[in-house]
Structure formats: C-alpha cells, structure tokens
C-alpha positions in Angstrom: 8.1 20.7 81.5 11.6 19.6 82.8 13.1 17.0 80.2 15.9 15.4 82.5 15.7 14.9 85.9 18.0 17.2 88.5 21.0 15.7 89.8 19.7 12.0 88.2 22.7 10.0 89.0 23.1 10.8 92.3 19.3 10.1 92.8 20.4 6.6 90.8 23.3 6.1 93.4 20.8 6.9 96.2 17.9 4.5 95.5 20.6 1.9 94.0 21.2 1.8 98.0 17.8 1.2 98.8 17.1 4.9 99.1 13.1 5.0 98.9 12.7 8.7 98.9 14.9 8.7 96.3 12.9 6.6 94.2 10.1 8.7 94.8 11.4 11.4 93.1 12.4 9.0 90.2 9.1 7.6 89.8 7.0 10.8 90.2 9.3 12.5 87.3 8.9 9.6 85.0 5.9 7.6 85.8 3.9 10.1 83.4 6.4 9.5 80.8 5.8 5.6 81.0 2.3 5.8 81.5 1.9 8.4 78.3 3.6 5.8 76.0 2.3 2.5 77.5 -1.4 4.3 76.9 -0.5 5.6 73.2 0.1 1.8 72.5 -2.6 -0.3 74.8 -5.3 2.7 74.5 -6.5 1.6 78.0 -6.2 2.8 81.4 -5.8 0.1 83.5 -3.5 -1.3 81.4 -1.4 1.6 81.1 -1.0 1.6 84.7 -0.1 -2.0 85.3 3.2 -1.2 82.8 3.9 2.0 84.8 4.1 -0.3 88.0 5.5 -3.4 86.4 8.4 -0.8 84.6 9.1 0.6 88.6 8.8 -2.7 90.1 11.4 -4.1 88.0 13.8 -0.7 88.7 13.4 -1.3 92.4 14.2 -5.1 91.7 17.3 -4.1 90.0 18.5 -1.0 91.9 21.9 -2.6 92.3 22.1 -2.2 88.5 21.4 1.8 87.8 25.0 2.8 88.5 25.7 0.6 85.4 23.7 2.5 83.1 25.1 5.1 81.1 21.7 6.6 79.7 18.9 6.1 82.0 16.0 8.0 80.1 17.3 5.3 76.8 17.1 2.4 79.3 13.6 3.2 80.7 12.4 3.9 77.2 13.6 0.4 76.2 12.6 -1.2 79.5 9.3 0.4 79.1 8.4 -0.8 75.5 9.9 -4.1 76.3 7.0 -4.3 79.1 4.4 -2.8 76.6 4.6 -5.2 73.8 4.9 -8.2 76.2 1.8 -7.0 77.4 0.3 -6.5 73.5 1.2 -10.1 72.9 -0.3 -10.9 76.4 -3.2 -9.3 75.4 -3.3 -11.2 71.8 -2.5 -14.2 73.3 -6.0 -13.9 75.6 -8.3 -12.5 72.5 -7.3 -15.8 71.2 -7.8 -18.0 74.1 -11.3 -16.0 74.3 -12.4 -16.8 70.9 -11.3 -20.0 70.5 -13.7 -21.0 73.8 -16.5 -19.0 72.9 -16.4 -19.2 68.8 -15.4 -22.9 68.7 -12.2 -22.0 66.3 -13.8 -19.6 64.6 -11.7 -18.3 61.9 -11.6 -14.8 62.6 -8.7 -14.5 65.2 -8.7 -10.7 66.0 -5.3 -11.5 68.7 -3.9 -12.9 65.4 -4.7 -9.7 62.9 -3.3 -7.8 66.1 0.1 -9.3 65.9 0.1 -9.4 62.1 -0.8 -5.8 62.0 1.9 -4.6 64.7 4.6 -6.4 62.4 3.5 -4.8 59.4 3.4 -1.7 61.0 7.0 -2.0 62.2 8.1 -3.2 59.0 6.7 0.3 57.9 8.2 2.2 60.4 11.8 0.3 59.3 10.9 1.2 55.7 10.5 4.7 56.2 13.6 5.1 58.2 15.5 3.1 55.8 14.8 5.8 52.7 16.3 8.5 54.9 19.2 10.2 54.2 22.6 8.6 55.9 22.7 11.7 58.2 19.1 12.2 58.9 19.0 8.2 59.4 22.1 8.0 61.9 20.6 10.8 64.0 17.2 9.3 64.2 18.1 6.2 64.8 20.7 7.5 67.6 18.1 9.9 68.9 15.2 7.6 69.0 16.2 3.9 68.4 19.5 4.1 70.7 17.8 6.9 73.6 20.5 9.4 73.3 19.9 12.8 73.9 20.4 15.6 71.0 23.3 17.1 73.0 25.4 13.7 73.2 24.4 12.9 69.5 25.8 16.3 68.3 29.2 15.8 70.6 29.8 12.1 69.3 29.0 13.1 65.4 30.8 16.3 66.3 28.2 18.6 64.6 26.2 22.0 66.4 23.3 21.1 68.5 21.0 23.1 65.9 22.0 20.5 63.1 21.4 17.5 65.1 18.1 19.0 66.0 17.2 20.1 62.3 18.1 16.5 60.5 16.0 14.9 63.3 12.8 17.6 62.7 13.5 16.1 58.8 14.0 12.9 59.7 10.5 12.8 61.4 9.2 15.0 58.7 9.6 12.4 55.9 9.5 9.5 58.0 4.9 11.0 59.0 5.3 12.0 55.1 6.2 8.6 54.1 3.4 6.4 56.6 0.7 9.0 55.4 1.3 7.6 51.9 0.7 3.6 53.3 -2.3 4.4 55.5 -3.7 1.4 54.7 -1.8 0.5 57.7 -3.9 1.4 60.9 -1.5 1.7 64.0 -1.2 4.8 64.6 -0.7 5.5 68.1 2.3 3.4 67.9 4.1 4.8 65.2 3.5 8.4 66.7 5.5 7.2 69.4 8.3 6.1 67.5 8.4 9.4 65.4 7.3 12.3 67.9 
C-alpha cells in the first residue's frame, strides 16, 4: 500500500482553492487511515465513521490553512486523535448522564472508570517511553509523537535511514515489552496505536 500520497502538496494547493476533485483524492487516500485509528480506539463502527467525516469536514473548513502546514500526514494524525478522544470523553460524558437517570447516582460510573483508565493508560505509555534510551526516545517521539516521517528524522539527526528505522523497531520493541509487564492495564487498542 502507498504510504504518502503523489504529488500531496500540490493536491493541498488545489483543494486549499476549493478544488473538490482534489479533495477527493485526499480523502479517499486517507479516509481508511482515519477510520483504522478512530475504530482501534472507539471499537465501533458508526462511530468510527462520524470522526472520519468530522476529521474531513473540518479540512474542508480550513482549506485556506493546508499551504501552512509543513507535515500533513503529522497534522491529520493530530487532528484525528484530537477528534477521537473528544469523542471518548463525549462518549463518557453520556454513560454518565445515562446512569445517573436510570441508576439514581448509582455508584458505579463506568464513563468515569473510562476516563480514569485512558489516563492511566497514557501515563503508561509516557512511562515506557520515558525508560528508553535518549536515542531510541528522540526518534520515537519524533517519529510518532511529532508525525515525522523516518526520512526527515534521519536528515535532521543526521544519521542513515536504516538507523532511524532500527532504534524506532527498538523503541517499539521495549516500549510492547514494557506494557506486557503492567497488563493490569486493559487499553489495548489504544496503546497499539501509539506503538505500531
């Protein structure tokens, strides 16, 4: 499968005049990409495909913007996981509303535990990148924090593609290592997509 999308800045020139062809092509090479992640972390459908088109609506929105953007695939990562977890705490937000009018305050708060678990699970994930190596650590967090791609990475460290691709394969390696040891933690889907 094609990682980066032909000629993507002149598409992002095109649609940023109001090109809609242009965004077709944007939207069918990514939309899979969007809906993959927002479905590893809602583990529903429907929902999944409410972010894809709340993640598109907002790039047609802000077309005028794309020329500005100097990484698109790190800006519709971000975009995207900004939309998902809005619609996590959306969801926790109405698991409460729901129990709290059918259970009259019952105590068990499962929109709660949600949002308790996702921030111990992300406190994990921090953890585990933390006890990296300084190399390892820089080119993970580069790679996957920041949205790079392995080719800028090894140009503005100034190492050879082949080590910035083997300290991130280690990074990712001790970082599944190290959240198989504090399994007690069950959010899986989420930090696979942090790791992958």
């Amino acid at each position: 499968m094609q990682k980066e999308l032909a000629d993507e800045k002149l598409i992002l020139a095109k649609i940023a005049k109001g090109d809609q062809q242009a965004f077709g092509i944007l939207f069918n090479f990514y939309r899979n990409k969007v809906y993959g992640y927002a479905l590893s972390i809602l583990q529903e459908d429907t929902a999944a495909e409410e972010i894809v088109q709340d993640v598109f609506i907002k790039l047609w929105i802000k077309r005028k913007t794309l020329l500005t953007i100097e990484n698109f695939g790190g800006f519709l990562r971000t975009t995207t996981r900004n939309e998902t977890l809005n619609a996590l705490k959306k969801i926790a937000s109405e698991q409460k509303n729901y129990q709290i009018a059918n259970q009259n305050n019952s105590d068990i708060d499962s929109g709660t535990e949600n949002e308790i678990q996702f921030r111990e699970t992300k406190k994990l994930l921090d953890s585990a990148i933390e006890k990296l190596p300084p190399q390892q650590k820089l080119v993970y967090n580069l790679c996957h924090i920041e949205g790079l791609k392995q080719k800028d990475v090894a140009e503005k460290l100034n190492l050879s593609p082949l080590t910035v691709k083997t300290h991130l394969r280690d990074a990712v390696k001790s970082i599944k290592n190290y959240l198989m040891l504090h399994d007690e933690i069950k959010a899986v889907p989420l930090l696979l997509f942090f790791i992958r």
